[in-house]
C-alpha positions as CSV (number, residue, x, y, z in Angstrom):
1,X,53.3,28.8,18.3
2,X,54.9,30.1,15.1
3,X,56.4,26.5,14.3
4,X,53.2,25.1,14.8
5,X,51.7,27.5,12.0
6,X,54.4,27.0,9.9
7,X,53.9,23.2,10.6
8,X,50.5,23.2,9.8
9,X,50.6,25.6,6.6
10,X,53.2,23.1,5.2
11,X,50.9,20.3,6.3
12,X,47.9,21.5,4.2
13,X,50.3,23.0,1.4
14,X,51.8,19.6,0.7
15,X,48.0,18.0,1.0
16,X,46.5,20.0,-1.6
17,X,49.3,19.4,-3.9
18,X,48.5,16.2,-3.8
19,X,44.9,16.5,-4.1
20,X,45.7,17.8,-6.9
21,X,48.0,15.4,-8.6
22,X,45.7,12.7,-7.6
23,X,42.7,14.8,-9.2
24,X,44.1,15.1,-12.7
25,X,45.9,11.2,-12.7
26,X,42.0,9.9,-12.0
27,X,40.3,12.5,-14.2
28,X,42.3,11.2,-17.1
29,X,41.7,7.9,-16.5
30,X,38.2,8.2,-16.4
31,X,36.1,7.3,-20.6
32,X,35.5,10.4,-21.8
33,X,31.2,10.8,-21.5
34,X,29.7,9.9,-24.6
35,X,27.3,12.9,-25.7
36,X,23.9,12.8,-26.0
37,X,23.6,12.8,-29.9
38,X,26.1,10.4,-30.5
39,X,26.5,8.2,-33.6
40,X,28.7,5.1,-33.9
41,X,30.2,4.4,-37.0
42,X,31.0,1.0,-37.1
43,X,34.5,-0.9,-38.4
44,X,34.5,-1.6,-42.8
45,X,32.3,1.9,-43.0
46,X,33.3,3.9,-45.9
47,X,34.2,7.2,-44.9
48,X,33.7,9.9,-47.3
49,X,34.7,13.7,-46.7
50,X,35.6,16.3,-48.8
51,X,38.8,17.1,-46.9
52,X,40.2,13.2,-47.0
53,X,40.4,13.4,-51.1
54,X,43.1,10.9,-51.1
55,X,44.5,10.6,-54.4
56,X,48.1,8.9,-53.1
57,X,46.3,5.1,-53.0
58,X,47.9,5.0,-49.3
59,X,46.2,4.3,-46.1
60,X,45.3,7.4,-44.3
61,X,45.6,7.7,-40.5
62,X,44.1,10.7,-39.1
63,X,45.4,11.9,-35.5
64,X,42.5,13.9,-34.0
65,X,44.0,16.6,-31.6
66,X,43.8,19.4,-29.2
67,X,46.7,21.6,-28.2
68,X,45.2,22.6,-25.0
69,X,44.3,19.2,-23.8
70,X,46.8,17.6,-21.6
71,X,46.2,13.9,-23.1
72,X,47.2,15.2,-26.3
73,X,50.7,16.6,-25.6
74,X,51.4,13.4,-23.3
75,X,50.4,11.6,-26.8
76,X,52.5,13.6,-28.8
77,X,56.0,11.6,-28.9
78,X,54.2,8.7,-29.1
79,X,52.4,10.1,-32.2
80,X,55.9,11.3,-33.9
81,X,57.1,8.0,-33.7
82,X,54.5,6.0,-35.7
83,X,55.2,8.7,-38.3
84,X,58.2,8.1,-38.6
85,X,58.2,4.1,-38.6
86,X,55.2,4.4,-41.3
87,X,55.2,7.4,-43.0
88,X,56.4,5.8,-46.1
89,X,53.7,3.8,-46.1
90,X,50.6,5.9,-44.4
91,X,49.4,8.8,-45.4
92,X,49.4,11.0,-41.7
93,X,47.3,13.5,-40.9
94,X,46.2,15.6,-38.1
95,X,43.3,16.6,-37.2
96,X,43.3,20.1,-35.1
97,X,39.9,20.1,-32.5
98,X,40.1,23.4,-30.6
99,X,37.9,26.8,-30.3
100,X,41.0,28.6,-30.5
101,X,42.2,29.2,-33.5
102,X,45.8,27.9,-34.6
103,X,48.5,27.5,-37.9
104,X,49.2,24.6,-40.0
105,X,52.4,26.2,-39.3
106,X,52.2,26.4,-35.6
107,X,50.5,22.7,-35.4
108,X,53.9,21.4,-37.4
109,X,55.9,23.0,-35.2
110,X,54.3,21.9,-32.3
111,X,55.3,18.2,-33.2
112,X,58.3,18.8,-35.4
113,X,56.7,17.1,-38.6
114,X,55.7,18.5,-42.2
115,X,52.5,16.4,-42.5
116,X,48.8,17.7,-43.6
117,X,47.1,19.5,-41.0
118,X,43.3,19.8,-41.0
119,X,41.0,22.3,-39.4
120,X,37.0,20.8,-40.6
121,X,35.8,19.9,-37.1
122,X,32.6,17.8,-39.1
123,X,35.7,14.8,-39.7
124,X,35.3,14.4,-35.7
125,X,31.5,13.3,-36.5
126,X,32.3,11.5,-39.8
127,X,34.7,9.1,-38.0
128,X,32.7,8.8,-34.8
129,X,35.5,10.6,-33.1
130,X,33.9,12.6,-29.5
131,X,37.4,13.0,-27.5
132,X,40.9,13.6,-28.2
133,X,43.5,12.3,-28.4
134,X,42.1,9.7,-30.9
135,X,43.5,7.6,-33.9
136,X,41.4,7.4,-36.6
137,X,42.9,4.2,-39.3
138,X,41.2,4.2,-43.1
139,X,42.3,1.7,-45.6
140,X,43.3,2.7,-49.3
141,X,39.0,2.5,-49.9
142,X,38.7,4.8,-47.3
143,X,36.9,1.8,-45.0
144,X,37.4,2.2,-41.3
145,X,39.7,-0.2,-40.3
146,X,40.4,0.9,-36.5
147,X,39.1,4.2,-34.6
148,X,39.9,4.0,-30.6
149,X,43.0,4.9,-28.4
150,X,46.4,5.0,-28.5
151,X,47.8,2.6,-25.4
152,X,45.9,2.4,-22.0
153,X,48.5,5.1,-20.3
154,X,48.7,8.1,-20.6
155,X,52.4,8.7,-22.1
156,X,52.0,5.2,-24.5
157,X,54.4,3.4,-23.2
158,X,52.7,0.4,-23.0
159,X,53.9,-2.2,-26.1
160,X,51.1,-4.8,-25.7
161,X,48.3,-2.0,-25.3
162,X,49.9,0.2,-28.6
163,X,46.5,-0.4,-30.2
164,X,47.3,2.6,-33.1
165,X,50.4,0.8,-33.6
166,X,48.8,-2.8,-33.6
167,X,46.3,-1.4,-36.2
168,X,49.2,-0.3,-38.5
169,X,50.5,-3.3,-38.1
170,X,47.1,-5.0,-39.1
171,X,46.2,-3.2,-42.0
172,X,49.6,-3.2,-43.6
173,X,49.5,-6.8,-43.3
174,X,45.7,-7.2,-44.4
175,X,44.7,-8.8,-41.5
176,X,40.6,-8.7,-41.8
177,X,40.2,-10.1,-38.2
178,X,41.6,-8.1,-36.1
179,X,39.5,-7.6,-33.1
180,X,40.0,-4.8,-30.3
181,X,39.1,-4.6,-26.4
182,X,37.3,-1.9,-24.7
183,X,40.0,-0.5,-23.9
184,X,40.9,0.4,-27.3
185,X,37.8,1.5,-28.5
186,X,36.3,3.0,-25.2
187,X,37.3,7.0,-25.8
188,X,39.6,8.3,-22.8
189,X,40.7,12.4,-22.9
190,X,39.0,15.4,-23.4
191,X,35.7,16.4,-24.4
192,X,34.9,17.9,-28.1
193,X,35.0,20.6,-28.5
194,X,36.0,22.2,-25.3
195,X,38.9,20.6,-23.2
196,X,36.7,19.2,-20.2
């Protein structure tokens, strides 16, 4: 009797383990729901926002992102790395979405980089951003030039669906037709501003 409860416990243990791992993989691969009030801002928009004063004449690539949302810290090395392959060239930001209140400091140490950090939750609006993690590509105008995803899976290893890094690519190259799937512009993550 006492190895079949044993038996059984494990049985149902194991189970909701993976109930559980099989939850979160299809949660995240879920688009993010677009909210109610929603406004798209379309490609070639000029973005203008008092905390983007870009005086450097570079490209600006904002990296909108919440600490406590797991799609953001799978994102993270994925992030570092375009920083360090274009930072010469791009002008990196990131762009903190949380209630919870958090350091420039803390944020820099988080991903190991000395880059701007920005609290003004209104760029989320102003870029059509609704989810994170979400790449958000302005040209040295300040036109939108690519807002979207980072790579269909979740860690970004994917080369052919790198769409962040294919925008880089595009706009340092001033490619004026480069044209995105759904996949790269449907928004997968969390929910703004709460990590849902």
């Amino acid at each position: 009797m006492k190895k079949a409860l044993v038996f059984f416990w494990l049985i149902f243990l194991f189970s909701a383990i993976g109930y559980l791992f099989w939850y979160n993989d299809i949660i995240y691969q879920l688009p993010t729901p677009v909210p109610k009030d929603y406004k798209s801002i379309e490609s070639g928009r000029l973005i203008v926002h008092e905390a983007l004063n870009n005086n450097h004449g570079k490209p600006v690539f904002l990296h909108f992102f919440n600490p406590d949302c797991p799609c953001s810290r799978f994102n993270m090395k994925h992030f570092k790395s375009l920083v360090k392959e274009y930072g010469d060239r791009i002008d990196f930001r990131v762009v903190v979405l949380s209630p919870k209140t958090f350091t420039p400091e803390s944020i820099q140490d988080k991903f190991g980089l000395q880059i701007p950090i920005l609290f003004d939750k209104t760029l989320a609006e102003t870029c059509g951003v609704y989810s994170t993690p979400q790449a958000v590509l302005l040209d040295q105008d300040q036109h939108l030039y690519y807002r979207g995803n980072y790579n269909t899976t979740r860690y970004c290893t994917d080369e052919k669906t790198s769409f962040a890094k294919i925008a880089l690519n595009g706009l340092l190259k001033k490619q004026t037709d480069l044209v995105f799937t759904e996949a790269a512009l449907k928004s997968y993550g969390c929910t703004l501003p709460d990590c849902k």
